[in-house]
Kinemage of the C-alpha trace (Angstrom):
@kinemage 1
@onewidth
@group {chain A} dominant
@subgroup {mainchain}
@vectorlist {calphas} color= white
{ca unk a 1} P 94.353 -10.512 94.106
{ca unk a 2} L 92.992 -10.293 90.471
{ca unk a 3} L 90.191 -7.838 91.772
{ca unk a 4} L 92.633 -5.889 93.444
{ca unk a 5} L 94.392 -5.565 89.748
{ca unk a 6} L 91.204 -4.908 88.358
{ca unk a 7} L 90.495 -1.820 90.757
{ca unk a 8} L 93.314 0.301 90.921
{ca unk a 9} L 93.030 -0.214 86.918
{ca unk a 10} L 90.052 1.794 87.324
{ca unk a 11} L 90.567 3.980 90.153
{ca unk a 12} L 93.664 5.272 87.432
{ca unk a 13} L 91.731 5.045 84.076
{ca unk a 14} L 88.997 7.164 86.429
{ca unk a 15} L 92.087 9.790 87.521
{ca unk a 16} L 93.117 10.045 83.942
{ca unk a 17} L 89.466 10.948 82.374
{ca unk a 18} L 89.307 13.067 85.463
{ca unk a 19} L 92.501 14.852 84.870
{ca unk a 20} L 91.336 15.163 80.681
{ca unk a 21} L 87.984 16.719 81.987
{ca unk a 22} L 89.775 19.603 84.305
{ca unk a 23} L 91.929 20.435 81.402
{ca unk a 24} L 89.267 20.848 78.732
{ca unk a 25} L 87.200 22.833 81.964
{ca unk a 26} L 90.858 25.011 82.036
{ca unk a 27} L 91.079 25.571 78.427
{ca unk a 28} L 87.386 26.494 77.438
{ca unk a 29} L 87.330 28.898 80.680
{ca unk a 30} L 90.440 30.943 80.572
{ca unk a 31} L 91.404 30.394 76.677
{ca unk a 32} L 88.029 30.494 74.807
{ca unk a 33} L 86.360 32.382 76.736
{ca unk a 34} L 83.285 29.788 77.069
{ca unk a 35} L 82.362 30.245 80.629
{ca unk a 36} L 79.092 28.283 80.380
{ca unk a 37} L 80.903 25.056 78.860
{ca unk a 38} L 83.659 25.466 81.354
{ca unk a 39} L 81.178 25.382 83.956
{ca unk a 40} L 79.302 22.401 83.159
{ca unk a 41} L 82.682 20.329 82.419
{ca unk a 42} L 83.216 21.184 86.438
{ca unk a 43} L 80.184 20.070 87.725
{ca unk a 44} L 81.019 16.753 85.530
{ca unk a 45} L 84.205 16.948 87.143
{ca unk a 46} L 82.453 16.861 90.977
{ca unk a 47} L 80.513 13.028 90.644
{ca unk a 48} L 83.878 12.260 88.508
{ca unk a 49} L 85.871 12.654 91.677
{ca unk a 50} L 83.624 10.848 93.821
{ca unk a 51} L 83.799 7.848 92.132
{ca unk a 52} L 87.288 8.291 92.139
{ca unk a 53} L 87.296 8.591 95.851
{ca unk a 54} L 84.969 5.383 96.259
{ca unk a 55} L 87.167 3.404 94.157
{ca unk a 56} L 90.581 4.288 96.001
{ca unk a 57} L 88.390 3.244 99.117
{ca unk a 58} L 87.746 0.029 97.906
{ca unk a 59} L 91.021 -0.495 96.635
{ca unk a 60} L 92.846 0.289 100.118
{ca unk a 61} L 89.995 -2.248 101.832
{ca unk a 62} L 90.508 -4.841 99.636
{ca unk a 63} L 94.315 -4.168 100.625
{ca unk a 64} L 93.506 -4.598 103.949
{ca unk a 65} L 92.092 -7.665 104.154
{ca unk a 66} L 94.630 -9.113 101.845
{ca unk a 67} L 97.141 -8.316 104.308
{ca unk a 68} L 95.193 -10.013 107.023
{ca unk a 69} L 94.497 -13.406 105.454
């Protein structure tokens, strides 16, 4: 069950760095005008989400299989 803990801790710490990222993509497109930054803060964003999605995965296996022992 400690693992479980120890997941969605990530899977959130993951969503929040994720969530910083789009922002400062947001803000450097639209406000300053710095396309080029903006552009590689999104492609950072891309493998950012993927891990995301990997860890929720894990998480809602790991639930699983709690739930049948």
């Amino acid at each position: 069950m400690k693992v479980q803990y120890k997941m969605k801790r990530m899977e959130y710490l993951l969503l929040i760095l994720f969530a910083i990222v789009l922002a400062a993509a947001i803000l450097f497109g639209l406000v300053l005008k710095m396309y080029n930054v903006s552009l590689i803060l999104i492609f950072i964003d891309f493998p950012l989400a993927l891990i995301i999605a990997v860890f929720a995965s894990l998480g809602i296996r790991e639930e699983e299989e709690a739930k049948t022992m």
